[in-house]
N, C-alpha and C positions, 0 to 999 in steps of 0.2 A: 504494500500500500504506500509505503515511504516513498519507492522509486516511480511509483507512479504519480505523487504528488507531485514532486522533485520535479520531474518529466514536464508536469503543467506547468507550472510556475516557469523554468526555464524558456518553455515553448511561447506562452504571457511576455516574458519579458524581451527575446528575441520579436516577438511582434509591436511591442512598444516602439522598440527601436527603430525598426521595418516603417513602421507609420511615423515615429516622430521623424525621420528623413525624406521621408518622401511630400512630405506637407510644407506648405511655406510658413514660417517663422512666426509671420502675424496672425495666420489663424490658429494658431498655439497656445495663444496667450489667452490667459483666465482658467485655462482646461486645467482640472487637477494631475499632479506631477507623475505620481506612481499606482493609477487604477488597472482594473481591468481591463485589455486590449475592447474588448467588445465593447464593455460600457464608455470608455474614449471616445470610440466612432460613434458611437450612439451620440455622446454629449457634442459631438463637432457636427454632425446632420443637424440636430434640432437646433441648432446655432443657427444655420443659415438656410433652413426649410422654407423658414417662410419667404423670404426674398425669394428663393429660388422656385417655389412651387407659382408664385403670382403671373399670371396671365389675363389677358386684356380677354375683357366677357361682352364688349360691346353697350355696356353698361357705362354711361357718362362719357368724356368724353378721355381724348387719349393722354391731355395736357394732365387731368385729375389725375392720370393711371400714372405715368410717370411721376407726379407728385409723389403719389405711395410710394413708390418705388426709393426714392428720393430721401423720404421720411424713413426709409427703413435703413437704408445707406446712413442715415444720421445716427441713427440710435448704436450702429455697430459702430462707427467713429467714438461715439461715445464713449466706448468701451477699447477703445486703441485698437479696434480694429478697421485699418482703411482698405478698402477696395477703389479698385482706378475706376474713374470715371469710365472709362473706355470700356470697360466690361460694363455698367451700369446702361452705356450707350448702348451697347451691342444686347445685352439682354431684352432691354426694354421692345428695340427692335423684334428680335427674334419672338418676345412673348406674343408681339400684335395678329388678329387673328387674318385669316386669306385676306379678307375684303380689304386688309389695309397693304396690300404689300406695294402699295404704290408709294409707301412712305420709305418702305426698305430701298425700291429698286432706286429711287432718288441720293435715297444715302450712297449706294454705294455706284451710282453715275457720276456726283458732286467729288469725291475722294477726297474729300476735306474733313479735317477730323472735326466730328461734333462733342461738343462740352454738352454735359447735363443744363446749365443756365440755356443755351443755345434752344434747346428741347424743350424746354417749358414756358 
């Protein structure tokens, strides 16, 4: 039973490692130091679910939707965690639903980088 403890705990902490290198630096921060591999990814998913799960419903309009999006980018700042604009730009894009792809094809006609302020 010992060497099979042993065995997990080892296998736990070579996947700590595994995951804490493979992650960027700033989504690290706040996570607890020495938990369980699973419950880690678990606590680093529901970090950033909700940003990521959001999708434009056609519900208001798309300047509101980028707002959320926006406010949710703030609260993670909040907590020293920045994400680039560029990704916020690119998401936002990518969330919008067919009918709007006239905004995307624009975006990437234009090849001008767009800022979040630029978007709203």
């Amino acid at each position: 039973m010992k060497k099979l403890l042993a065995k997990g705990e080892r296998s736990n902490s070579l996947s700590l490692i595994a995951i804490r290198r493979t992650i960027f630096e700033h989504l690290l921060c706040g996570l607890p130091e020495k938990p369980i591999a699973k419950k880690f990814l678990d606590a680093l998913e529901k970090r950033y679910q909700e940003l990521i799960d959001m999708r434009y419903d056609n519900v208001g309009g798309v300047k509101e939707f980028i707002v959320k999006m926006v406010h949710i980018q703030t609260k993670l700042k909040s907590h020293q965690i920045d994400l680039n604009e560029k990704f916020t730009v690119k998401h936002a894009l990518n969330s919008l639903s067919v009918d709007l792809t006239q905004i995307k094809t624009t975006h990437n006609t234009i090849g001008e980088k767009w800022i979040v302020k630029a978007c709203c």
